[in-house]
HTML snippet that shows the backbone in 3Dmol.js (N, CA, C, O; Angstrom):
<script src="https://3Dmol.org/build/3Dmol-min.js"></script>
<div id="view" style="width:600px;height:400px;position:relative"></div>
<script>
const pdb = `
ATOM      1  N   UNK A   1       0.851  -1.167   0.000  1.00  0.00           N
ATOM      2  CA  UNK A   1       0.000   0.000   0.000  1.00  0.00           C
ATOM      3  C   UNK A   1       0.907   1.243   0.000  1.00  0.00           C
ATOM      4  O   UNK A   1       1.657   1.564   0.922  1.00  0.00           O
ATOM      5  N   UNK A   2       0.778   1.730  -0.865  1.00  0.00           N
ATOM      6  CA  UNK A   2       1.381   3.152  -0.872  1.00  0.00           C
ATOM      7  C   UNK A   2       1.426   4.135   0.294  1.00  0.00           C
ATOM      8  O   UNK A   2       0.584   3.818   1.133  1.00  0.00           O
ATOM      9  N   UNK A   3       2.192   5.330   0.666  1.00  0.00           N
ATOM     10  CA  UNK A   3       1.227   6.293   1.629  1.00  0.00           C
ATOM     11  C   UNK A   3       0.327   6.933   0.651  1.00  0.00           C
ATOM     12  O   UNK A   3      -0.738   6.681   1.214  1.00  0.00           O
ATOM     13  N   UNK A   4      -0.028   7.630  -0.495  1.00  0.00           N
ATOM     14  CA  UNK A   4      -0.955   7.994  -0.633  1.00  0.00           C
ATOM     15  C   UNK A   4      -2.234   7.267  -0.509  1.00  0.00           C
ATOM     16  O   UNK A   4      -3.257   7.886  -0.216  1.00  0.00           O
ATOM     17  N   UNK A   5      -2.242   6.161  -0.686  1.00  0.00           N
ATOM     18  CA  UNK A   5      -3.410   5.040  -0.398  1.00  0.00           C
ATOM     19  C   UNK A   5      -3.467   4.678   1.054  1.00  0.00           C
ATOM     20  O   UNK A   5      -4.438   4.047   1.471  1.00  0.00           O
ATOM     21  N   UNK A   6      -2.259   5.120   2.042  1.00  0.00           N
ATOM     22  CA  UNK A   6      -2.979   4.892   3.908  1.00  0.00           C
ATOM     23  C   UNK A   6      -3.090   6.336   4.198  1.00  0.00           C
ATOM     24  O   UNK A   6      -2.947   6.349   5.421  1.00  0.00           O
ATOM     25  N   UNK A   7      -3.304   7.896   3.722  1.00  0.00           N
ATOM     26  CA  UNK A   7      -3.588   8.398   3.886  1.00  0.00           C
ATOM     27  C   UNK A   7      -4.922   8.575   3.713  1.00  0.00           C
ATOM     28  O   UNK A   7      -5.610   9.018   4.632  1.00  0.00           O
ATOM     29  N   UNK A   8      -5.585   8.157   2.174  1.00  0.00           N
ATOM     30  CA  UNK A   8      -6.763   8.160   1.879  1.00  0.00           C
ATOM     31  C   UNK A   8      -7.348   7.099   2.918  1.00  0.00           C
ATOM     32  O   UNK A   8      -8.135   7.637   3.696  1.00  0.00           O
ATOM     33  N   UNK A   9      -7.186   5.868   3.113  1.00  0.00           N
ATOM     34  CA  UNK A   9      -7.901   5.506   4.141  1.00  0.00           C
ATOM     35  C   UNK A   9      -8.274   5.974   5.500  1.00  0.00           C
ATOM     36  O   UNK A   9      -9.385   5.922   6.028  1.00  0.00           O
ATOM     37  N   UNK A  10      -6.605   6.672   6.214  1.00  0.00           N
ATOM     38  CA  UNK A  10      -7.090   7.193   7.077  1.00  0.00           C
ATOM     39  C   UNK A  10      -8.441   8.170   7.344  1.00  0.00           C
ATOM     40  O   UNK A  10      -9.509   8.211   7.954  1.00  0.00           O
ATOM     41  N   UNK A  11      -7.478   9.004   6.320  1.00  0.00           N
ATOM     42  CA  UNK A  11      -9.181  10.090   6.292  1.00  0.00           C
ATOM     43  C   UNK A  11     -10.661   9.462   5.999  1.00  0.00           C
ATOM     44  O   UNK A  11     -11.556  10.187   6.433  1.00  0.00           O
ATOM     45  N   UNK A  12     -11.012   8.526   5.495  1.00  0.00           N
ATOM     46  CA  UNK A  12     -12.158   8.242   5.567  1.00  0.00           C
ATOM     47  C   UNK A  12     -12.338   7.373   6.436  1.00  0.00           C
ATOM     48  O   UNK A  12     -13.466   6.881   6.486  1.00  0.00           O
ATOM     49  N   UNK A  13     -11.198   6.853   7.491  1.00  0.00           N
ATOM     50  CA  UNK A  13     -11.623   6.068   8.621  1.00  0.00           C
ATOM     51  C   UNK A  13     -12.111   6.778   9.713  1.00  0.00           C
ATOM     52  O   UNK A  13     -13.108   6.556  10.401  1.00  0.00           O
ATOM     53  N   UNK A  14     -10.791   8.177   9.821  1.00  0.00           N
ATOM     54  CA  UNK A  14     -11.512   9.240  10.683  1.00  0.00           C
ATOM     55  C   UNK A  14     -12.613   9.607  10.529  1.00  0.00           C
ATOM     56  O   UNK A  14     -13.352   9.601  11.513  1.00  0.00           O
ATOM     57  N   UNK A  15     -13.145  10.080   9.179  1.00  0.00           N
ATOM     58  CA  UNK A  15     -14.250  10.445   8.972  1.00  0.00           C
ATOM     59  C   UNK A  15     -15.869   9.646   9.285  1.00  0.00           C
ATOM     60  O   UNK A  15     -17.004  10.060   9.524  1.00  0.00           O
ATOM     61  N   UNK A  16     -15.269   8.398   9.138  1.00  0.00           N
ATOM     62  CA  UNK A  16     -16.612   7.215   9.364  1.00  0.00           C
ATOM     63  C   UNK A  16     -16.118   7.131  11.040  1.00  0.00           C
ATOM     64  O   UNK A  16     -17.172   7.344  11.639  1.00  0.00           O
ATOM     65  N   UNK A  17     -15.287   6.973  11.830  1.00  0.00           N
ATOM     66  CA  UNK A  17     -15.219   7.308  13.258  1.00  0.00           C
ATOM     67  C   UNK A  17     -15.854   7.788  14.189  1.00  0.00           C
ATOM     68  O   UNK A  17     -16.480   7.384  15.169  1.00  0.00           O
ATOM     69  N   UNK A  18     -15.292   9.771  13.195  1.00  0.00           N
ATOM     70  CA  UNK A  18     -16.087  10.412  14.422  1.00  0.00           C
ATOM     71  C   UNK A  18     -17.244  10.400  14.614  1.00  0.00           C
ATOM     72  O   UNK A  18     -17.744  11.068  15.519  1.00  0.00           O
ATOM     73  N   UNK A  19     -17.828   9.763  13.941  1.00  0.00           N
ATOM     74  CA  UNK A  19     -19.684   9.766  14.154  1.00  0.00           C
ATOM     75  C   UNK A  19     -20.145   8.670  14.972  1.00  0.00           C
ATOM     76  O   UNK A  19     -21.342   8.642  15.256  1.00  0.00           O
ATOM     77  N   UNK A  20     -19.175   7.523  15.505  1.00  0.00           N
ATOM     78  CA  UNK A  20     -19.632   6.587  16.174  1.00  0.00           C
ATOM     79  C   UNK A  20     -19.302   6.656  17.801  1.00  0.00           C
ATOM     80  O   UNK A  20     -18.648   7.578  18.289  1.00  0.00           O
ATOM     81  N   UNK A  21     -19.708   5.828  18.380  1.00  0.00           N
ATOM     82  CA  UNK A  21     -19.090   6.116  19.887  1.00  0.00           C
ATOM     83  C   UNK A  21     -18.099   5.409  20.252  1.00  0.00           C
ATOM     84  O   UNK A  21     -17.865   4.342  19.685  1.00  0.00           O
ATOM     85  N   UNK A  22     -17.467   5.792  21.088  1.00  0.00           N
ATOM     86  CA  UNK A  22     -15.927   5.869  21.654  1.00  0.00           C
ATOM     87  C   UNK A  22     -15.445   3.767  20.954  1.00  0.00           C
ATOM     88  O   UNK A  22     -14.641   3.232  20.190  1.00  0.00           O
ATOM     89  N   UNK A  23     -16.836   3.268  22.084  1.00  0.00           N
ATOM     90  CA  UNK A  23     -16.618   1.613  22.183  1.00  0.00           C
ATOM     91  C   UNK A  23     -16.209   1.279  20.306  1.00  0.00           C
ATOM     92  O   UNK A  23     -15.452   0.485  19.748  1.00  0.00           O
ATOM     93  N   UNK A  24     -16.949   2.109  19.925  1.00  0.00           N
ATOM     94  CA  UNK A  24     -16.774   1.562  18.042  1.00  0.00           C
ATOM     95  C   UNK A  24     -15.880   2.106  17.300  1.00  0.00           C
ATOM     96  O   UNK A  24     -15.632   1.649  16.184  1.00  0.00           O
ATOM     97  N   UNK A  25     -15.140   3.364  17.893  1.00  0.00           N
ATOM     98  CA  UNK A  25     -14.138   4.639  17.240  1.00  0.00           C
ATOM     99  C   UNK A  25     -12.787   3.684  17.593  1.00  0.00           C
ATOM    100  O   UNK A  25     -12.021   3.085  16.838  1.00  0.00           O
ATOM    101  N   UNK A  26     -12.821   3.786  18.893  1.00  0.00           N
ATOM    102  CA  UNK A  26     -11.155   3.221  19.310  1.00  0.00           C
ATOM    103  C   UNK A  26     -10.544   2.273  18.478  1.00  0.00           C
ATOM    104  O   UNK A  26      -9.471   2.449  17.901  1.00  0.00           O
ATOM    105  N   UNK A  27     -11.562   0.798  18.396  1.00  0.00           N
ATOM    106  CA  UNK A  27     -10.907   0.225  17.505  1.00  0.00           C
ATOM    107  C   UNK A  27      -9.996   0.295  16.004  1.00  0.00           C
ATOM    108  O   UNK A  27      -8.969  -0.125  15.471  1.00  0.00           O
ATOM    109  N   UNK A  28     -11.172   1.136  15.779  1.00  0.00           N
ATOM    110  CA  UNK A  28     -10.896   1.921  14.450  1.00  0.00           C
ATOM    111  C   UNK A  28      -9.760   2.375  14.689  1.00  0.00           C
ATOM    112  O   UNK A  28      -8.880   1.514  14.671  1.00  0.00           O
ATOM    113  N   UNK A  29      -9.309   3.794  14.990  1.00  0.00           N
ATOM    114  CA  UNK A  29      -8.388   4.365  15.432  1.00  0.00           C
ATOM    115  C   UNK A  29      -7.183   3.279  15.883  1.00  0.00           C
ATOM    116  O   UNK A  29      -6.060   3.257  15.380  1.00  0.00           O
ATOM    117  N   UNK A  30      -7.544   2.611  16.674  1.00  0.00           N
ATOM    118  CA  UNK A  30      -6.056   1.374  16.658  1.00  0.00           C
ATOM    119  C   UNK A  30      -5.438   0.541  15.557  1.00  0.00           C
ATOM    120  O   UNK A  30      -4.382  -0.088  15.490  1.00  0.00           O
ATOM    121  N   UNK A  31      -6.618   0.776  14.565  1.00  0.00           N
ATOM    122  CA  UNK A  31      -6.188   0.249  13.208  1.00  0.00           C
ATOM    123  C   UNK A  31      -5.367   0.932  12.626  1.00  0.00           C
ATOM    124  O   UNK A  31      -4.382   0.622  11.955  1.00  0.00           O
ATOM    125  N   UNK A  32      -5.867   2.031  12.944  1.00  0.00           N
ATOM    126  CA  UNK A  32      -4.769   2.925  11.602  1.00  0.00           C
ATOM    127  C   UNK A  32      -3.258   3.595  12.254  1.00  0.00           C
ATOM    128  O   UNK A  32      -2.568   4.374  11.597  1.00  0.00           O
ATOM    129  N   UNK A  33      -2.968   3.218  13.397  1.00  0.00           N
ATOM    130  CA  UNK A  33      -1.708   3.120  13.713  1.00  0.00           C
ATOM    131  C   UNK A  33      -0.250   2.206  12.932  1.00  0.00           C
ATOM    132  O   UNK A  33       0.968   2.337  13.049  1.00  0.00           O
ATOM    133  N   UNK A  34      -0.783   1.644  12.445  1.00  0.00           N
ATOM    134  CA  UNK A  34       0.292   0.736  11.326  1.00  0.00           C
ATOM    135  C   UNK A  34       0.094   1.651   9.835  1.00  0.00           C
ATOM    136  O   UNK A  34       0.903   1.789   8.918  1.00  0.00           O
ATOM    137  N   UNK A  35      -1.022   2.096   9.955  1.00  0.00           N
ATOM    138  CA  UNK A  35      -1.089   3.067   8.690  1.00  0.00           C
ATOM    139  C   UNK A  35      -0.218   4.354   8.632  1.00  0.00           C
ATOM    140  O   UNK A  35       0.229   4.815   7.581  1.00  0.00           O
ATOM    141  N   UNK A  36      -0.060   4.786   9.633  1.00  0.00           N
ATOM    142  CA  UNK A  36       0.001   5.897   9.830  1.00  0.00           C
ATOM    143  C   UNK A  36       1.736   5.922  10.129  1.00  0.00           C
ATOM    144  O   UNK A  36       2.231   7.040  10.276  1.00  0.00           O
ATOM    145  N   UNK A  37       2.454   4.975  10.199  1.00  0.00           N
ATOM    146  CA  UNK A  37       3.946   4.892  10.486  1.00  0.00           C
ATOM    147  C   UNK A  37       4.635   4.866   9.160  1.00  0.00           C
ATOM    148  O   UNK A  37       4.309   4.252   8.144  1.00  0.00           O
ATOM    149  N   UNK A  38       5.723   5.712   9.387  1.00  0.00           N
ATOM    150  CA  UNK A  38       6.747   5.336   8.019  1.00  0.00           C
ATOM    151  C   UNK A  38       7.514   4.050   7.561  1.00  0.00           C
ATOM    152  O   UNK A  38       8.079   3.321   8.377  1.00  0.00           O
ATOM    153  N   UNK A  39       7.509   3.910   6.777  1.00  0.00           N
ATOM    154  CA  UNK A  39       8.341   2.539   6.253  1.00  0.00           C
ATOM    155  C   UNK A  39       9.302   2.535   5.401  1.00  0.00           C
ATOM    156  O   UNK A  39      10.096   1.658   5.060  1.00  0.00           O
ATOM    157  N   UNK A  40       9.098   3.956   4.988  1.00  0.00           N
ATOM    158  CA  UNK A  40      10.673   4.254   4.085  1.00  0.00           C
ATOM    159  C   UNK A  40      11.053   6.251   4.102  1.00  0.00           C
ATOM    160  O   UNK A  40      10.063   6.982   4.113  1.00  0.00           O
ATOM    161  N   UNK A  41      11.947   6.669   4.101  1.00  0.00           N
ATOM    162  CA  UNK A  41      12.512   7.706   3.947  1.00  0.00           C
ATOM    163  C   UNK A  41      11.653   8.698   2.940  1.00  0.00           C
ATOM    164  O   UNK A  41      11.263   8.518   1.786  1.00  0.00           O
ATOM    165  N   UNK A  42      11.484  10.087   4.062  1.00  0.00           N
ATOM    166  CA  UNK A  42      10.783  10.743   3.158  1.00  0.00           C
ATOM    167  C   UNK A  42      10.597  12.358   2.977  1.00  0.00           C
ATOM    168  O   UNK A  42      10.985  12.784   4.064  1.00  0.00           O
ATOM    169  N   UNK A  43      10.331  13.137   2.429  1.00  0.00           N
ATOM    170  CA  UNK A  43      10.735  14.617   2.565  1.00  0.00           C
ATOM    171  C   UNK A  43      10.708  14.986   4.062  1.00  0.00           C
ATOM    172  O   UNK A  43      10.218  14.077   4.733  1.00  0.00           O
ATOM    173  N   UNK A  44      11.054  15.944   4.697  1.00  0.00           N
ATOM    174  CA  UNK A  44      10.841  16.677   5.943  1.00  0.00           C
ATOM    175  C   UNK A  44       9.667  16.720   6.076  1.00  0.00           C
ATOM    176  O   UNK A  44       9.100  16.017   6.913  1.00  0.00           O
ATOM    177  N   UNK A  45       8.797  17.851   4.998  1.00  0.00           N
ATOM    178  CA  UNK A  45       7.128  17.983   4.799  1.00  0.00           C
ATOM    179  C   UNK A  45       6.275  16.947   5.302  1.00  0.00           C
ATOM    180  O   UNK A  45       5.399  16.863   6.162  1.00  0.00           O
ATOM    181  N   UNK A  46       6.993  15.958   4.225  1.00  0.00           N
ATOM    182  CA  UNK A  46       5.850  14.875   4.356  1.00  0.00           C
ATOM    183  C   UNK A  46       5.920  14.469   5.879  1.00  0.00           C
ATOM    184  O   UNK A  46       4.961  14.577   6.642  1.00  0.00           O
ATOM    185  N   UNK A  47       7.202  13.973   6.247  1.00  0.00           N
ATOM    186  CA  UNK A  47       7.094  13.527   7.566  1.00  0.00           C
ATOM    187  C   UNK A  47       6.334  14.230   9.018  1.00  0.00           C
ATOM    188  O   UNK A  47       5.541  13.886   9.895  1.00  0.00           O
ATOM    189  N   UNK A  48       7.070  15.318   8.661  1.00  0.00           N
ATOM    190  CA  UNK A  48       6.086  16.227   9.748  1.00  0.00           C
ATOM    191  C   UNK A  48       4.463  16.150   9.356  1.00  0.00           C
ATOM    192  O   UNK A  48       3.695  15.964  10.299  1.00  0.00           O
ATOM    193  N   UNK A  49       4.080  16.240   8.443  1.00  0.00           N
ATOM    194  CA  UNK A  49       2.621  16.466   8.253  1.00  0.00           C
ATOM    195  C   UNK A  49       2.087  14.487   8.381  1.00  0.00           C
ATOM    196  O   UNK A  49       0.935  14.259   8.750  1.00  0.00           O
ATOM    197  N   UNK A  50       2.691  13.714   8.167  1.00  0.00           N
ATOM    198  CA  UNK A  50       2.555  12.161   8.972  1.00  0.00           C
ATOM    199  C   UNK A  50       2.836  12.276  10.777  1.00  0.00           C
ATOM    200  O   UNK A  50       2.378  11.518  11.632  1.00  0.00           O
ATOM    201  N   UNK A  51       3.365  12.985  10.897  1.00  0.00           N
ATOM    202  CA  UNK A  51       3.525  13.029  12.384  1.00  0.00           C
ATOM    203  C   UNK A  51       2.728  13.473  13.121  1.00  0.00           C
ATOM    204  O   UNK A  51       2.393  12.957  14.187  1.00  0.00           O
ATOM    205  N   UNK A  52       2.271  14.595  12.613  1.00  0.00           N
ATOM    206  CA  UNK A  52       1.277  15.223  12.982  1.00  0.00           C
ATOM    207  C   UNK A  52      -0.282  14.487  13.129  1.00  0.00           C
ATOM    208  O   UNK A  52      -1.082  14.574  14.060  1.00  0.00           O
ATOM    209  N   UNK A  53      -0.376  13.774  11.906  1.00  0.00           N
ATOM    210  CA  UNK A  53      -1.713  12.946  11.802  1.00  0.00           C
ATOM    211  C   UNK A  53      -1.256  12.151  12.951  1.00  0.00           C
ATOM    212  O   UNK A  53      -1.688  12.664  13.983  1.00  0.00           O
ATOM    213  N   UNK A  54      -0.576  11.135  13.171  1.00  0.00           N
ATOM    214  CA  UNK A  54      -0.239  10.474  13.840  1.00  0.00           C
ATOM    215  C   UNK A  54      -0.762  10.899  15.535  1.00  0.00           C
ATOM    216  O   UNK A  54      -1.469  10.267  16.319  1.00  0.00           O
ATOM    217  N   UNK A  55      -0.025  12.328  15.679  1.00  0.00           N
ATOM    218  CA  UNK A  55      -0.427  12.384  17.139  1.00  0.00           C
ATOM    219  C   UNK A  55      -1.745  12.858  17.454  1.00  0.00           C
ATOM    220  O   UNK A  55      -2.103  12.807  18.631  1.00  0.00           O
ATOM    221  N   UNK A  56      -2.754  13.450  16.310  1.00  0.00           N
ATOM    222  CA  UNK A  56      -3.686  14.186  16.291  1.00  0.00           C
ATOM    223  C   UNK A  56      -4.769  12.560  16.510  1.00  0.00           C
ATOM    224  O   UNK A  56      -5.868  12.595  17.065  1.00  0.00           O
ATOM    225  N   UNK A  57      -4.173  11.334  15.972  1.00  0.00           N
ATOM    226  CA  UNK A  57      -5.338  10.323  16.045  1.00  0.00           C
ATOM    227  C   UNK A  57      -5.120   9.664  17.680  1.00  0.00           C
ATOM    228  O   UNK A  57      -5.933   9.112  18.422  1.00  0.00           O
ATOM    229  N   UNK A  58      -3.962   9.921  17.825  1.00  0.00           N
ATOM    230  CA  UNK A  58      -3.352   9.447  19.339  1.00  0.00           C
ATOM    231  C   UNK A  58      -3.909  10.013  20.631  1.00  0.00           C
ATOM    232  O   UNK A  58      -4.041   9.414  21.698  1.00  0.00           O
ATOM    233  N   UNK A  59      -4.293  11.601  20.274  1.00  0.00           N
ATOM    234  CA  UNK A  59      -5.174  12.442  21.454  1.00  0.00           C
ATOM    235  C   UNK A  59      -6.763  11.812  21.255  1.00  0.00           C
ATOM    236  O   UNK A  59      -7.277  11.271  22.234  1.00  0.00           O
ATOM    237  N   UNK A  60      -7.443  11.888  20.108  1.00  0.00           N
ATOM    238  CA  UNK A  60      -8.100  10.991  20.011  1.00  0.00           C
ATOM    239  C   UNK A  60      -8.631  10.254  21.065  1.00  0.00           C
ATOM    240  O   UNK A  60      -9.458  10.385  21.968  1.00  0.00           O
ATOM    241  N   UNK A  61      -7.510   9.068  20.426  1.00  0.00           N
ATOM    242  CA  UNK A  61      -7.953   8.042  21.364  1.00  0.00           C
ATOM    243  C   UNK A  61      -7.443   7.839  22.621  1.00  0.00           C
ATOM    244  O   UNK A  61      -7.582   6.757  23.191  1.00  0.00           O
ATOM    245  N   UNK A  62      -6.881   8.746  23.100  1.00  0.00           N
ATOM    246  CA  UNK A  62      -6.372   9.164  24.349  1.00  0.00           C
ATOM    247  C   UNK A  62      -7.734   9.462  25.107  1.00  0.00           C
ATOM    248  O   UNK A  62      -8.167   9.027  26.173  1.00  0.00           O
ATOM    249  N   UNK A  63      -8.231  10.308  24.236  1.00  0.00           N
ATOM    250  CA  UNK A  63      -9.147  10.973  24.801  1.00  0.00           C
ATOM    251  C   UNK A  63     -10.744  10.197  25.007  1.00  0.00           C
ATOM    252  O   UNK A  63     -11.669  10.449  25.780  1.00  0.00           O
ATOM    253  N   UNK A  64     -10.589   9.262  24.045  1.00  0.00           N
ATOM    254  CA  UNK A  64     -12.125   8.383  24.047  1.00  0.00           C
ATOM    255  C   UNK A  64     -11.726   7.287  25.443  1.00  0.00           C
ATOM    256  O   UNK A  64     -12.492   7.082  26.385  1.00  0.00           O
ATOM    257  N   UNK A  65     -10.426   6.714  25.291  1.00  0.00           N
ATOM    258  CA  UNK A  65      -9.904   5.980  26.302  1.00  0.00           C
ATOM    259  C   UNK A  65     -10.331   6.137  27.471  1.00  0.00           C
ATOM    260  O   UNK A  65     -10.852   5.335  28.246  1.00  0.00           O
ATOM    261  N   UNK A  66      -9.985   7.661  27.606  1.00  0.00           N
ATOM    262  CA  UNK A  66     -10.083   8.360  29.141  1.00  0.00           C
ATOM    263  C   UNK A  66     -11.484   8.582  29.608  1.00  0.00           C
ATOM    264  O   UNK A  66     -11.541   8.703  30.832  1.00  0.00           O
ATOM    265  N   UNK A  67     -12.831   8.688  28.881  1.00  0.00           N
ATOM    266  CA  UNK A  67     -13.831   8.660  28.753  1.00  0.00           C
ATOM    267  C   UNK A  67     -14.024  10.644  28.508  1.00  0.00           C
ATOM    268  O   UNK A  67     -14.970  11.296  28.951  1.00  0.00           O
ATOM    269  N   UNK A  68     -13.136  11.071  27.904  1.00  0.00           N
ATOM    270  CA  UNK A  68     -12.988  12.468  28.256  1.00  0.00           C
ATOM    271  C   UNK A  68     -13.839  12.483  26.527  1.00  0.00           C
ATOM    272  O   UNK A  68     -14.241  11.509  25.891  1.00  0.00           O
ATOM    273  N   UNK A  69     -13.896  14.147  26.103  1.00  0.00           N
ATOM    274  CA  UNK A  69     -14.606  15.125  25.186  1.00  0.00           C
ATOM    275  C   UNK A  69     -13.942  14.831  24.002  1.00  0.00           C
ATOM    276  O   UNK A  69     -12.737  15.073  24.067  1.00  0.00           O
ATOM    277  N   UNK A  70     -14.415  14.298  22.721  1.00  0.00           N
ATOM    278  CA  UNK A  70     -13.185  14.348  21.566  1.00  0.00           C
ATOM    279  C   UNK A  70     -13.952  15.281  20.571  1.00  0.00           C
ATOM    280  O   UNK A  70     -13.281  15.502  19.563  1.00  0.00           O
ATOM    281  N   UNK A  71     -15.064  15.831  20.582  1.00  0.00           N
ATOM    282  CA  UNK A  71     -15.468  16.661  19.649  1.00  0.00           C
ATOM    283  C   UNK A  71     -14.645  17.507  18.708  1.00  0.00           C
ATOM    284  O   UNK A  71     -14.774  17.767  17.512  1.00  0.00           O
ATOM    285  N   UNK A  72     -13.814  17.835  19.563  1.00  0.00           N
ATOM    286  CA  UNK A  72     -12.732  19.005  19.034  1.00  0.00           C
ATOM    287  C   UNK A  72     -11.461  19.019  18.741  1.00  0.00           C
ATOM    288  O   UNK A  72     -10.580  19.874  18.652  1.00  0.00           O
ATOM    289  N   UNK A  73     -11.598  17.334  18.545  1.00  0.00           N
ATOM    290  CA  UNK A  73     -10.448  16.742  18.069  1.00  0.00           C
ATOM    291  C   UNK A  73     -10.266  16.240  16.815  1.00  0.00           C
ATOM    292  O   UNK A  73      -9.287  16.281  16.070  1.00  0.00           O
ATOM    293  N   UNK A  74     -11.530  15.681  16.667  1.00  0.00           N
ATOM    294  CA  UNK A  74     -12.011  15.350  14.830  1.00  0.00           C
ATOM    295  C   UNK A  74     -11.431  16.456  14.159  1.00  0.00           C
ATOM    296  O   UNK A  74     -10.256  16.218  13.877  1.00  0.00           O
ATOM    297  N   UNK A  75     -11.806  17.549  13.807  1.00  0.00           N
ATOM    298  CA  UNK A  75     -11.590  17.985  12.560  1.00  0.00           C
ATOM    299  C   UNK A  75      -9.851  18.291  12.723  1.00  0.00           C
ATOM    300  O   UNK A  75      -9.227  18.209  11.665  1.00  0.00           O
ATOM    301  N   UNK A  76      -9.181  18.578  13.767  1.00  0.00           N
ATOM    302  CA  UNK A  76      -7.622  18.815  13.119  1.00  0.00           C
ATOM    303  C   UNK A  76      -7.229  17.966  12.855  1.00  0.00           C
ATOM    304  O   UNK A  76      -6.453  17.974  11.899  1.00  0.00           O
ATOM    305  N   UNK A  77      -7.631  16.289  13.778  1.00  0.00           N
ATOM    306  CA  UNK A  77      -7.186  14.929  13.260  1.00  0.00           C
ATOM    307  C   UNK A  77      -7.323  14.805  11.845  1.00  0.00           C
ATOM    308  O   UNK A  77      -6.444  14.373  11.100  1.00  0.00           O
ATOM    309  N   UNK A  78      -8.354  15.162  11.530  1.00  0.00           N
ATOM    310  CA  UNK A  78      -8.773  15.222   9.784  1.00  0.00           C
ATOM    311  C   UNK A  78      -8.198  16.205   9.107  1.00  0.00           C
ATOM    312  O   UNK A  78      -7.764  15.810   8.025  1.00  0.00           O
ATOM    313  N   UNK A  79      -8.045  17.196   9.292  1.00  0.00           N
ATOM    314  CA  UNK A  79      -7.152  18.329   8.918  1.00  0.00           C
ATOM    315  C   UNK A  79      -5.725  18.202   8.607  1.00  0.00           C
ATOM    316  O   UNK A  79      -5.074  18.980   7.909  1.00  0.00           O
ATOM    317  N   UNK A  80      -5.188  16.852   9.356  1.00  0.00           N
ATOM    318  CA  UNK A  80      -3.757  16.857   9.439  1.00  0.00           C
ATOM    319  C   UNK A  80      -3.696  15.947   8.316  1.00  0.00           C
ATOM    320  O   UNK A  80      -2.925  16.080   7.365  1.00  0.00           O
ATOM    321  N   UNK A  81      -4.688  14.854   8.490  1.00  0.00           N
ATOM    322  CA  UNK A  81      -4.791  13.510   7.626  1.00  0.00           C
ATOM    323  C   UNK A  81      -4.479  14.273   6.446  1.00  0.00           C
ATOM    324  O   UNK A  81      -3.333  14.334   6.001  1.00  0.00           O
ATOM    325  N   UNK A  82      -5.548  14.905   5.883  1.00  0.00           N
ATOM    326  CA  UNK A  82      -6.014  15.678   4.512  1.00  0.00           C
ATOM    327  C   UNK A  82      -4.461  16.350   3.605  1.00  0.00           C
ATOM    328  O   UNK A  82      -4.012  16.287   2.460  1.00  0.00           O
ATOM    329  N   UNK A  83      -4.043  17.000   4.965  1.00  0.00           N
ATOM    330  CA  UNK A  83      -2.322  17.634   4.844  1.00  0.00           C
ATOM    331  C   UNK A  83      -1.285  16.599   4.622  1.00  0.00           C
ATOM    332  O   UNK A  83      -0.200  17.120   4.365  1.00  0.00           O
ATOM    333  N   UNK A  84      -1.266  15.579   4.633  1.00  0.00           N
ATOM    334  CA  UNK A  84      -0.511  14.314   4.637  1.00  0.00           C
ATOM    335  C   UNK A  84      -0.651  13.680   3.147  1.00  0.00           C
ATOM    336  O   UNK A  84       0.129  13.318   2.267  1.00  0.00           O
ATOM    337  N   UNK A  85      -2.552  13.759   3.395  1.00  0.00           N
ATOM    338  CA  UNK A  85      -2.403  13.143   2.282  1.00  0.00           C
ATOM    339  C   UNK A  85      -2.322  13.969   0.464  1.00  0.00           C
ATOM    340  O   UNK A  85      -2.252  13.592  -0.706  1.00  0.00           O
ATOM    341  N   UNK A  86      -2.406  15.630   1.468  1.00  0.00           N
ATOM    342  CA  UNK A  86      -2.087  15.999  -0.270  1.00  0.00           C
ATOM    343  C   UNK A  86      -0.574  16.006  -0.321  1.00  0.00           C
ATOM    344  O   UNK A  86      -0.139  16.414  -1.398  1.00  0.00           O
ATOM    345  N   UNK A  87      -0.103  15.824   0.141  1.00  0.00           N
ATOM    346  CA  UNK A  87       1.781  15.975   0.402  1.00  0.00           C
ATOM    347  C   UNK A  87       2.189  14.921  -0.242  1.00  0.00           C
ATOM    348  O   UNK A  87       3.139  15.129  -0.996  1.00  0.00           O
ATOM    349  N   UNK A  88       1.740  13.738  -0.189  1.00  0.00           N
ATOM    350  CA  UNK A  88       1.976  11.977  -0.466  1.00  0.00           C
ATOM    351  C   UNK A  88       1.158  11.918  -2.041  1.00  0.00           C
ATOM    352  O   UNK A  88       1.534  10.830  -2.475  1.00  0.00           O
ATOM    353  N   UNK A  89       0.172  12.581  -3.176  1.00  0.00           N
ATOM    354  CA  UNK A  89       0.129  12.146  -3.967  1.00  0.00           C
ATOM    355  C   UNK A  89       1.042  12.460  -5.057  1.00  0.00           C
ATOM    356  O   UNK A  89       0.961  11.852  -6.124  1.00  0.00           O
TER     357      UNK A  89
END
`;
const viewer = $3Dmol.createViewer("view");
viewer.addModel(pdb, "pdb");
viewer.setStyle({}, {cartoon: {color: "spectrum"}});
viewer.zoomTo();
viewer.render();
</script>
């Protein structure tokens, strides 16, 4: 799988996510941790804007974990994804 093809997933995993509750999100979200890691050498850009997704899905589920508020976490999680993934096509 390419990264432009685990970026596009991510974002529509986030996206089908945030609408569910925590018990049905997390999993999700634990999925795309293998997505979301590098596997080969890559601009600065890109990496930072993968890093970023990375920690933005990590508060997340930090945050569903904890039983705490994630409302306001969706859209930069998605925001970052989106940034990743126009960087990677």
């Amino acid at each position: 799988m390419t990264d432009s093809e685990k970026a596009v997933a991510i974002v529509e995993a986030l996206k089908a996510a945030e609408h569910e509750p925590a018990a049905v999100a997390l999993p999700i979200l634990n999925g795309l941790v293998g997505l979301v890691q590098a596997h080969a050498e890559a601009p600065l850009e890109v990496e930072e804007a993968r890093s970023s997704a990375f920690m933005a899905i990590c508060e997340i589920g930090k945050a569903l974990h904890r039983g705490q508020p994630a409302d306001a976490l969706w859209a930069p999680a998605i925001n970052a994804a989106e940034r990743w993934k126009s960087l990677v096509r």
